[in-house]
C-alpha positions in Angstrom: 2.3 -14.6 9.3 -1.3 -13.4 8.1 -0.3 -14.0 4.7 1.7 -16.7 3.0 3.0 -17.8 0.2 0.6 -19.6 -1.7 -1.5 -20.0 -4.5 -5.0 -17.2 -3.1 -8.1 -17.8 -4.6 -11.6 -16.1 -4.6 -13.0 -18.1 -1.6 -10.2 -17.4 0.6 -11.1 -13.9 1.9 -13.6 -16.4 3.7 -10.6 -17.9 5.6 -8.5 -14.5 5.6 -11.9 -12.7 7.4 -12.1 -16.0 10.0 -8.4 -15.7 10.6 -9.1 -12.1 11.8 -12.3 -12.8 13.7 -13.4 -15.8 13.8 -16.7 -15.3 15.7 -18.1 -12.3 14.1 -17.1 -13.9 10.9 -19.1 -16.8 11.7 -22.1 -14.7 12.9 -22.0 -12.9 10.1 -23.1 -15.4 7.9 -25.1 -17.1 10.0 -26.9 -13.8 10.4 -27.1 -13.2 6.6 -28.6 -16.2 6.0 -31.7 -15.6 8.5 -31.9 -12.0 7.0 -31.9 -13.6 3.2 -34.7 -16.2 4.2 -36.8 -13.6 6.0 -37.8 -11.0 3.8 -38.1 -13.2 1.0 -40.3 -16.4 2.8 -41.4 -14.7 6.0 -42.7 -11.0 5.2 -44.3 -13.2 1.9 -46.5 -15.1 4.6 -46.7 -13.1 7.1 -48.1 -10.3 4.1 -50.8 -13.0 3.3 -52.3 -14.3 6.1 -52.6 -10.0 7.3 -54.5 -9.3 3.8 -56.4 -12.5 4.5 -57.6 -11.8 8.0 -58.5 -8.3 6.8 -60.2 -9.1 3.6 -62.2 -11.6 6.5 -62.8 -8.8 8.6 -64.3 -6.8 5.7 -66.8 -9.4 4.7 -67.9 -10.3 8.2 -66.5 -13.7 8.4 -63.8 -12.6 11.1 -64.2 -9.9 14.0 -62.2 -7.2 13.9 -60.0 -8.3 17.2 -58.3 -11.5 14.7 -56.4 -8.6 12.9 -54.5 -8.1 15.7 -52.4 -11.1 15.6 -51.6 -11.0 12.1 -50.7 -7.3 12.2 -48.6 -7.8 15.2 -46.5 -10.8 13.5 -45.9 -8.9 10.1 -44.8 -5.7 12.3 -42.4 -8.5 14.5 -41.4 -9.9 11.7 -40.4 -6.6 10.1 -38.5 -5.3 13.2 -36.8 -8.7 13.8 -35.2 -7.9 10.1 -34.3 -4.0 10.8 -32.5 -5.7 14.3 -30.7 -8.5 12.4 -29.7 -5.9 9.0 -28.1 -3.6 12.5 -26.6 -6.3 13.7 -25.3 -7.5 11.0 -23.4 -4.3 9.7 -21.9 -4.4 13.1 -20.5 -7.5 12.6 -19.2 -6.3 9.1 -17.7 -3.5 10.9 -15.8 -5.4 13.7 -14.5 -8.0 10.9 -13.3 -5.1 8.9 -11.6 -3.4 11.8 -9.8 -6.7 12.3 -8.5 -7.2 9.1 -7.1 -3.8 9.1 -5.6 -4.4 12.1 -3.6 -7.3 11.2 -4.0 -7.6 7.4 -2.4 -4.3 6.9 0.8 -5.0 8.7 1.4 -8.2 7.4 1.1 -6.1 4.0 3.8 -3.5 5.2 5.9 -6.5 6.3 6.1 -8.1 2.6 6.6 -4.8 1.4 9.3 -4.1 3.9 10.8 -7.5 3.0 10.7 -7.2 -0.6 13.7 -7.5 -3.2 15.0 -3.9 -3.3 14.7 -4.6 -7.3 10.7 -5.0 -7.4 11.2 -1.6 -5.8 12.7 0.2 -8.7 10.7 -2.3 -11.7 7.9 0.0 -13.3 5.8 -3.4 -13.4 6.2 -4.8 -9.8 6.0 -1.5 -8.3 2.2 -1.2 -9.9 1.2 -4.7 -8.6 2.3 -3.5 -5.2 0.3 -0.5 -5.7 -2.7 -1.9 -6.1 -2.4 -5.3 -3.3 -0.9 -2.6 -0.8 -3.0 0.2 -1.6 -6.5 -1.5 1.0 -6.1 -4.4 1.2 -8.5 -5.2 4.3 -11.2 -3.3 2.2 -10.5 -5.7 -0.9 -10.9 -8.8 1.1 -14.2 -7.4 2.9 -15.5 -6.5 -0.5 -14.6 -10.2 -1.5 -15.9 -11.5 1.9 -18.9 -9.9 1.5 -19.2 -10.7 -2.0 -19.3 -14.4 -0.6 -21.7 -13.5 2.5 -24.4 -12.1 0.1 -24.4 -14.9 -2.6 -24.8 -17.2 -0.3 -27.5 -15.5 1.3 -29.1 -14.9 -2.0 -29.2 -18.4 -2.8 -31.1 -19.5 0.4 -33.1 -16.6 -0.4 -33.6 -17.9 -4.0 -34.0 -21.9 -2.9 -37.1 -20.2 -0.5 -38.3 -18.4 -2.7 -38.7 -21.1 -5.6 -40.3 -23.4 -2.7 -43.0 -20.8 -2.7 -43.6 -19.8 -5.9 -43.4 -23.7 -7.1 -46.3 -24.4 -4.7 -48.2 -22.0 -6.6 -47.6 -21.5 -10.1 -44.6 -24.2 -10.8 -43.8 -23.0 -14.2 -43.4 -19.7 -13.4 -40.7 -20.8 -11.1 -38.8 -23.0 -13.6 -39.1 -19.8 -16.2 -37.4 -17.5 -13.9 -34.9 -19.8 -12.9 -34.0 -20.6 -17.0 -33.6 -16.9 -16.8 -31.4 -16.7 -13.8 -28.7 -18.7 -14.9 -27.4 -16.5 -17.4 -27.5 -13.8 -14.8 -25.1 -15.5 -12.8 -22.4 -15.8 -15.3 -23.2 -12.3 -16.7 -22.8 -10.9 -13.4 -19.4 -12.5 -12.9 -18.1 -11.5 -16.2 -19.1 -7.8 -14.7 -16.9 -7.8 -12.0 -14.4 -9.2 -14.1 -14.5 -6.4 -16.6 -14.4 -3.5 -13.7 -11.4 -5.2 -11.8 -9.4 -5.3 -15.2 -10.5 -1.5 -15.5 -9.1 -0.5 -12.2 -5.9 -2.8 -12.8 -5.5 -0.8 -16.3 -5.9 2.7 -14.8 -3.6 1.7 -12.0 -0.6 3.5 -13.8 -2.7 6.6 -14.2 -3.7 6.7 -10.4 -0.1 6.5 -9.8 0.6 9.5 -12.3 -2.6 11.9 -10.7 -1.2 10.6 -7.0 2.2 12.2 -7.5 0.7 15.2 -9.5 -1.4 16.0 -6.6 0.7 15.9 -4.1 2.6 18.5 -6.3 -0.1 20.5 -6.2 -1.2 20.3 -3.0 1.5 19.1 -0.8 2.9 21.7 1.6 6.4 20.8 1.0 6.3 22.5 -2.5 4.3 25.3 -1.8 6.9 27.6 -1.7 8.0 26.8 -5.4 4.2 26.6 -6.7 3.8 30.1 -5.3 7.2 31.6 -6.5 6.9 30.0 -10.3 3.2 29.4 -10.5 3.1 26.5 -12.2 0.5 25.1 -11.0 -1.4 25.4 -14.5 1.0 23.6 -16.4 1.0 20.4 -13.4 -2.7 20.9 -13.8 -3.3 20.2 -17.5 -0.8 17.6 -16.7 -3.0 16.1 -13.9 -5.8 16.7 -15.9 -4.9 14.4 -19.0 -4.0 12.0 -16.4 -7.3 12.1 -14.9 -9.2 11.7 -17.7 -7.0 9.0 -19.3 -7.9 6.8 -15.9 -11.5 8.4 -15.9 -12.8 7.9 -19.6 -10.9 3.9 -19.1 -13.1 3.0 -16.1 -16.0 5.0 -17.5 -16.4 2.9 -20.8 -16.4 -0.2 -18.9 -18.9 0.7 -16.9 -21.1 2.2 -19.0 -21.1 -1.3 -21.2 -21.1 -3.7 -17.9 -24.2 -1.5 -16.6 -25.8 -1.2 -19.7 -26.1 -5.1 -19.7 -26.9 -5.5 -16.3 -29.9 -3.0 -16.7 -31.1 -4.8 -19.9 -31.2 -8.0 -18.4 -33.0 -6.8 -15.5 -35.6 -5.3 -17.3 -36.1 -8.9 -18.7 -36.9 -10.2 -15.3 -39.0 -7.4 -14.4 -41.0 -8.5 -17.8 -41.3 -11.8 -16.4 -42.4 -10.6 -13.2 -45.2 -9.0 -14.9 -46.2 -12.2 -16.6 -46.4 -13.7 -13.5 -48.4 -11.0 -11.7 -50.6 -11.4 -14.2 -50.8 -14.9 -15.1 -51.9 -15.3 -10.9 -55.0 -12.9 -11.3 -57.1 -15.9 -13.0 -55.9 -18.3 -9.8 -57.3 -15.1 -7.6 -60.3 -14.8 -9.5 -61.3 -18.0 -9.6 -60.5 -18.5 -5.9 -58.2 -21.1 -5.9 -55.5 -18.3 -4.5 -56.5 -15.8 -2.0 -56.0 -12.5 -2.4 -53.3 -12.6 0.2 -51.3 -15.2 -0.7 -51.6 -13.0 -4.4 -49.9 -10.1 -2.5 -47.5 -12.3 -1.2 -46.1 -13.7 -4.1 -46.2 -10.7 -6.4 -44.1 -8.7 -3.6 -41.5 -12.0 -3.4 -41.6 -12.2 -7.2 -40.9 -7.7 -7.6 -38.1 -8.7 -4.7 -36.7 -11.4 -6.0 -36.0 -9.6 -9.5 -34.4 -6.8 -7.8 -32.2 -9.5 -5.8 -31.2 -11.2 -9.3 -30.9 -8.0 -11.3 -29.0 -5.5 -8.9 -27.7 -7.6 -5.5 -26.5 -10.8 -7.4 -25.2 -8.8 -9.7 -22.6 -6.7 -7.0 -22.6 -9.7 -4.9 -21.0 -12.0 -7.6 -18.9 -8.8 -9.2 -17.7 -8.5 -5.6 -16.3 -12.2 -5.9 -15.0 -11.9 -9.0 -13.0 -8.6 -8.3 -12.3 -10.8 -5.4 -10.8 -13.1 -7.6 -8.7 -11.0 -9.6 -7.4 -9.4 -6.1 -6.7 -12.5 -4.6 -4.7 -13.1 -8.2 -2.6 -10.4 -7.4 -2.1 -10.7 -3.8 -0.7 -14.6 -5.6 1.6 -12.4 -7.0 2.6 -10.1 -4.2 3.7 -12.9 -1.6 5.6 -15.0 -4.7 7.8 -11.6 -5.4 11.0 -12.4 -3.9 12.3 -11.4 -0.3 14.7 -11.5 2.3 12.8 -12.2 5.5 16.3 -10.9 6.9 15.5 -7.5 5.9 13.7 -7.0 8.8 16.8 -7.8 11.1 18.0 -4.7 13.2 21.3 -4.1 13.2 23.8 -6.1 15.3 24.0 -4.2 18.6 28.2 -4.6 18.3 29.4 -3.5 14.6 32.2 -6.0 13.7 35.7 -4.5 13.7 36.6 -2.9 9.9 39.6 -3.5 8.4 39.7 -3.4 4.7 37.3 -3.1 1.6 37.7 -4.6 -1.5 36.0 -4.4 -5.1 37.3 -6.9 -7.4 36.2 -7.3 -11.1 32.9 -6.2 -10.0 30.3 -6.7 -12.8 26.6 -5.3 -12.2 23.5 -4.4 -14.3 20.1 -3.6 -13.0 17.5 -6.3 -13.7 15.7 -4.3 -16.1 18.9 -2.9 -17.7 20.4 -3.7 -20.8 24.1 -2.3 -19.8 26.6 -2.9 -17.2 26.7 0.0 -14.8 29.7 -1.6 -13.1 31.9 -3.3 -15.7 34.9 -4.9 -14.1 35.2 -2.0 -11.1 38.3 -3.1 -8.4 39.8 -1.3 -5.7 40.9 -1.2 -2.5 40.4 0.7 0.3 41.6 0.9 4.0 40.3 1.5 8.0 41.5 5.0 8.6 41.2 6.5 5.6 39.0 9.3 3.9 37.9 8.0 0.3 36.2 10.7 -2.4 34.4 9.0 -4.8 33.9 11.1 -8.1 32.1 11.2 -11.2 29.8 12.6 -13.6 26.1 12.0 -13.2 25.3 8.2 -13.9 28.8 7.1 -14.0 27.9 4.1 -11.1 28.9 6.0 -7.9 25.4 5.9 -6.0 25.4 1.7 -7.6 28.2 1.1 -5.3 26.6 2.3 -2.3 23.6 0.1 -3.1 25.5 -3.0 -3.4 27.6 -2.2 -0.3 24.6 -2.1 1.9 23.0 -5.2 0.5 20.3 -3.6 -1.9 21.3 -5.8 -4.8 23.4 -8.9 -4.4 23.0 -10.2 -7.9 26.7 -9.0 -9.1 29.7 -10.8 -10.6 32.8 -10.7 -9.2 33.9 -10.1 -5.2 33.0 -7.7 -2.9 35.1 -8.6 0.0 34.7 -6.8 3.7 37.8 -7.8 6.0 38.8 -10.2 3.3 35.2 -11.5 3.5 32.5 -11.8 0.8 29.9 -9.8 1.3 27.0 -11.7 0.6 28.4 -14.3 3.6 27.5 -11.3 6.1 24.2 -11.4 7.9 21.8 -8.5 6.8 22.2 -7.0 10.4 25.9 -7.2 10.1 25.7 -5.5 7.4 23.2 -2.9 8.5 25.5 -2.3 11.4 29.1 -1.8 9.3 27.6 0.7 7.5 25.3 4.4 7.8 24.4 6.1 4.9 23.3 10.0 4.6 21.6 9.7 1.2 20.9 12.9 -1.3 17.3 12.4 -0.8 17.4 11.9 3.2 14.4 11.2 4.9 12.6 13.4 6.5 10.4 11.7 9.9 7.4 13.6 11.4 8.3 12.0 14.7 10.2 14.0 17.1 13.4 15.5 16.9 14.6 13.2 19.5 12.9 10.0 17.8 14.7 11.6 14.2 17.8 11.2 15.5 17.8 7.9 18.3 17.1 5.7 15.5 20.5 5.4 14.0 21.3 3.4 16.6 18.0 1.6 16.8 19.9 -1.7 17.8 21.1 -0.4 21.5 19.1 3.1 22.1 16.4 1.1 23.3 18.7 -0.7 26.0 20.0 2.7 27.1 16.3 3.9 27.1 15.6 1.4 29.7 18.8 3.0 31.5 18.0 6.3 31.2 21.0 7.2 29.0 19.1 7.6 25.9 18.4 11.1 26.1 21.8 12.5 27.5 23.3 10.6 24.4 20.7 12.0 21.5 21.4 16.1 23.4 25.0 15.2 23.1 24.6 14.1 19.2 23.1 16.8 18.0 24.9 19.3 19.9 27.7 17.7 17.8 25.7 18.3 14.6 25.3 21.9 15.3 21.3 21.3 16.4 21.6 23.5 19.3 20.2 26.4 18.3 17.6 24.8 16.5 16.7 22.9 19.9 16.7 26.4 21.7 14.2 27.5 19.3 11.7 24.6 19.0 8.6 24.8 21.4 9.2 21.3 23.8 13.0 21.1 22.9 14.3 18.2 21.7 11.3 16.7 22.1 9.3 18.4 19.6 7.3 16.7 16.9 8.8 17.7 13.3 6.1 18.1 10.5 2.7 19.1 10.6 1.3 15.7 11.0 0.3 16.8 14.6 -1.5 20.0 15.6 1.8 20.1 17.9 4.4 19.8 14.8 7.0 22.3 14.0 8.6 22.8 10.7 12.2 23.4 10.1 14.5 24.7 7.2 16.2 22.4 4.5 19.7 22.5 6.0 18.4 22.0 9.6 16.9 18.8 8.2 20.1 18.1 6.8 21.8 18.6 10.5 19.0 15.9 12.0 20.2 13.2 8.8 23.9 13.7 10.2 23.1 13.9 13.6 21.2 10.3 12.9 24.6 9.0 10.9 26.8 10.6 14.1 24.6 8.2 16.1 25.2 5.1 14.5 27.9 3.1 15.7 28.8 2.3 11.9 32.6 1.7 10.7 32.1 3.1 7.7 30.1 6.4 7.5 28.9 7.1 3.5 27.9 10.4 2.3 26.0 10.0 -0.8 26.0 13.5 -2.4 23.6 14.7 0.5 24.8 17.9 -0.4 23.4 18.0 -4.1 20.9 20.5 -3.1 23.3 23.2 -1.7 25.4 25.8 -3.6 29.2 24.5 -3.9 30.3 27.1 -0.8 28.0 26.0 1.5 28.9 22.1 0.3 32.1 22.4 1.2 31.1 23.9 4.7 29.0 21.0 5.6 31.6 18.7 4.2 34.7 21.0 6.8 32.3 20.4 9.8 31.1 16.7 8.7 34.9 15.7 8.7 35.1 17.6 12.4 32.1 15.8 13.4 33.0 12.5 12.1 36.6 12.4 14.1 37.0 9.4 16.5 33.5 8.1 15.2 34.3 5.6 12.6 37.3 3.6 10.8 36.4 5.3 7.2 34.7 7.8 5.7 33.8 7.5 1.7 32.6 10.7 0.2 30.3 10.2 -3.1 29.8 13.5 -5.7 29.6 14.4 -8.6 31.2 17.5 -7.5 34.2 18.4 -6.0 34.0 19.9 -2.7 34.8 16.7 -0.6 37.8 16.1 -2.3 40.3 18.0 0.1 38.7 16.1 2.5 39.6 12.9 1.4 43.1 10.8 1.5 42.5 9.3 -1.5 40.2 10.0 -4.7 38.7 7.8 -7.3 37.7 8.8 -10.2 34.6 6.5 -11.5 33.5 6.4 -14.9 31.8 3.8 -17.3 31.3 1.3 -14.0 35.6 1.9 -13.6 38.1 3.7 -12.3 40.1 6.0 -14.5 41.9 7.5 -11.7 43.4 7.2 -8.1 45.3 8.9 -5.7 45.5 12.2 -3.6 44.3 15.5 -5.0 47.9 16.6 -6.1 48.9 13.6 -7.6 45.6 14.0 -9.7 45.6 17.5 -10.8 49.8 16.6 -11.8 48.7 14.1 -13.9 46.3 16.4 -15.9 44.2 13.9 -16.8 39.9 13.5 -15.7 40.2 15.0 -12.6 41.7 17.8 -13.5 39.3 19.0 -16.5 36.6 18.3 -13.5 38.5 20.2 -10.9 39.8 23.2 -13.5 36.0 23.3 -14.1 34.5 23.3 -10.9 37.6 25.4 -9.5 35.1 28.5 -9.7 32.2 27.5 -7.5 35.4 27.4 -4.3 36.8 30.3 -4.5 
């Protein structure tokens, strides 16, 4: 794995950029350390022994042919350092390629393998956000944080050797001064991390917001209610709540940076100065002058602008490499990632017993002491008012949470003894917020069997099996009408994609439960969005569909229009049930059911 579980720090997106490419990485810095030496020691010498030569050809001391050799090594020179600054970013370029290429998925692998509760936690889900958000830029930022401060201090160490030659004093003054630079360009990138780690929450806020306003698949309603003024204000506060944050600390890092820079540049002009005396009285050429006052100008831009984003770039590194500590210690299953077991085991029973369950960062039992039974060949309803702990059992069913009291038991089996792809292969799920994939129609629906479709692939059944699914889920028509079949892309993620309507959508997310092999088939009130006729229609032909498919079927609402369906109906409320039985022997016994039923009676008829 790219990343592990250990304690980052600062200097390891060193080793993270040599794990992706170890030879460019090494290059790299070899490459920045020539460049650093240089433009600093070279171009200083090679500058003053061109003014010499010409000062000499001036007086008369040297013909005008001994130019030549000078001027050619200080162009060479110069050349040599626009072909190693190429190369370099080159290098940068392939190292950074690399790290996206396998830094990234080792990201979406964590992610994919997380805790399903760091999902929902306000707190976790922000550190996510910012490890997951680039992570191969962060670590080349940090990387070449490292690259350039090292550079920088080769380029300081030859610098110093030629200025202490000269004028030693000089040398040890600007040095006293460079110190503090150090530490006060550290505390900089500091500061601006912990600005972009505060405004995280507001990035999140403007990221949703925009997509609101932007995103195709609410263009409709923006048009129809046209309020997009109100989501903009909204957007806008958000904005400028993230905006003014960062803003302030950079106006206060910068305005320190630039104050202590104009300090060196005031002891750059003292030494300028102070050398004019040395010139004059010709115990330094005029040269050699040039020389040094051009190295001493460089070197205070070096210490006042790149050491400062070259150590800011380590310590942001830092703070990164802080969080990505606390991205790979957040727990996970690596099981997650387990496709389903190509056989499903054989269902029999499932039972609930004095189930007790609260979501970490919940103060109240959703569940509180929930038990029943059900049976293999049976139609359950599942209803309840919104929040009464209907969609919580689904969730601990499929493995999502597995921090409960009491039993779940599968076949007289605890649940948490079966594998994760046992588990993913008892049961499929049509959720109310189904997902939509812009991959093709065919793609949509072959992977709810993910664990054998690519065996039959191999055969050449695949295809024949996906037409027959969603003939079964009423996709024919919409097939007839797509431009490439079945084989059409869905979305407009490809110049080729092809939208379709909400309830065709709705087909493909049954057509993908109809092809899992799954015992137990759950509908999770994928229906919420429809009006209660056209529920109950969708619930008549789900029932036809699911016939000879599966051992159970367990409808979950909050409405009613599943329960004729269903051989037996629990009512769920407070995390337990109030009622059980049939729809007649519910409505008889006048109780919960019945209000809901005698209320809901109207949207049926």
């Amino acid at each position: 794995m790219f990343i592990s579980k250990i304690n980052y720090k600062a200097i390891d997106t060193i080793t993270l950029a040599y794990t992706a490419a170890p030879i460019s990485t090494c290059l790299y810095i070899l490459l920045s350390l020539v460049q650093a030496i240089l433009p600093m020691a070279g171009i200083a010498l090679a500058t003053a022994h061109f003014v010499d030569t010409a000062t000499a050809v001036l007086q008369g001391t040297a013909t005008q042919s001994d130019i030549y050799i000078p001027l050619t090594l200080l162009l060479l020179m110069l050349i040599l350092i626009k072909t190693i600054s190429s190369a370099t970013e080159l290098f940068a370029a392939r190292i950074r390629l690399k790290l996206k290429q396998q830094l990234n998925p080792a990201m979406v692998k964590k992610h994919a393998a997380l805790d399903y509760k760091h999902i929902e936690n306000a707190e976790s889900w922000e550190l996510i956000s910012r490890v997951t958000r680039d992570p191969s830029q962060a670590v080349m930022e940090g990387f070449g944080g490292f690259a350039s401060f090292i550079g920088l201090v080769v380029s300081i160490v030859s610098f110093f050797m030629l200025i202490f030659v000269q004028i030693w004093w000089a040398a040890l003054v600007i040095l006293a001064f460079s110190v503090p630079m150090f530490w006060l360009a550290a505390w900089v990138g500091k500061k601006r991390y912990q600005s972009l780690r505060d405004s995280e929450k507001f990035q999140r806020r403007t990221d949703y917001l925009d997509e609101v306003l932007t995103g195709r698949e609410n263009s409709d309603e923006r048009t129809l209610f046209n309020y997009g003024t109100g989501v903009m204000e909204d957007w806008q506060q958000q904005y400028e709540a993230g905006r003014i944050l960062r803003l302030m600390v950079t106006l206060k890092t910068d305005l320190i940076v630039k104050a202590s820079s104009m300090t060196l540049v005031a002891i750059a002009l003292l030494v300028a100065l102070t050398l004019i005396n040395p010139v004059m009285a010709g115990d330094l050429s005029a040269g050699m002058f040039m020389g040094i006052v051009a190295a001493v100008f460089g070197m205070v831009q070096e210490l006042g602008w790149q050491l400062s984003r070259a150590l800011g770039q380590m310590s942001q590194a830092r703070e990164y490499m802080q969080d990505l500590t606390a991205f790979t210690a957040l727990s996970s299953l690596e099981s997650a990632l387990d496709q389903p077991d190509e056989e499903p085991a054989h269902f029999s029973s499932l039972e609930f017993r004095k189930v007790r369950f609260k979501y970490p960062t919940g103060d109240h039992y959703v569940l509180d002491g929930l038990s029943f039974v059900l049976e293999s060949g049976k139609h359950y309803a599942f209803v309840g008012k919104n929040g009464a702990g209907k969609t919580t059992v689904t969730k601990l069913l499929t493995g999502l949470y597995t921090e409960y009291e009491g039993e779940i038991l599968i076949n007289g089996k605890e649940l948490r003894t079966y594998s994760v792809g046992a588990l993913k292969a008892m049961f499929s799920v049509i959720y109310q917020d189904f997902a939509r994939y812009y991959i093709s129609l065919e793609d949509n629906i072959a992977i709810g069997d993910i664990a054998r479709i690519n065996k039959e692939h191999r055969q050449g059944q695949r295809q024949k099996r996906v037409e027959e699914t969603a003939s079964l889920a009423g996709l024919d028509e919409t097939i007839g009408d797509l431009n490439g079949g079945i084989a059409a892309p869905l979305g407009r993620i490809k110049d080729t994609g092809q939208d379709i309507s909400g309830g065709q959508w709705q087909r493909v997310a049954i057509a993908r439960s109809l092809m899992s092999r799954a015992p137990v088939k759950i509908l999770d009130e994928p229906t919420a969005a429809l009006d209660p006729i056209s529920e109950s229609k969708i619930y008549d032909e789900f029932e036809k569909m699911m016939d000879g498919t599966c051992e159970m079927t367990i409808f979950i609402s909050h409405r009613l229009g599943s329960t004729k369906l269903a051989d037996e109906i629990l009512v769920i409320d407070n995390g337990r049930i109030l009622e059980r039985g049939s729809h007649e022997v519910l409505t008889a016994a006048a109780g919960v059911y019945f209000e809901m039923f005698e209320s809901q009676r109207g949207w049926y008829q």
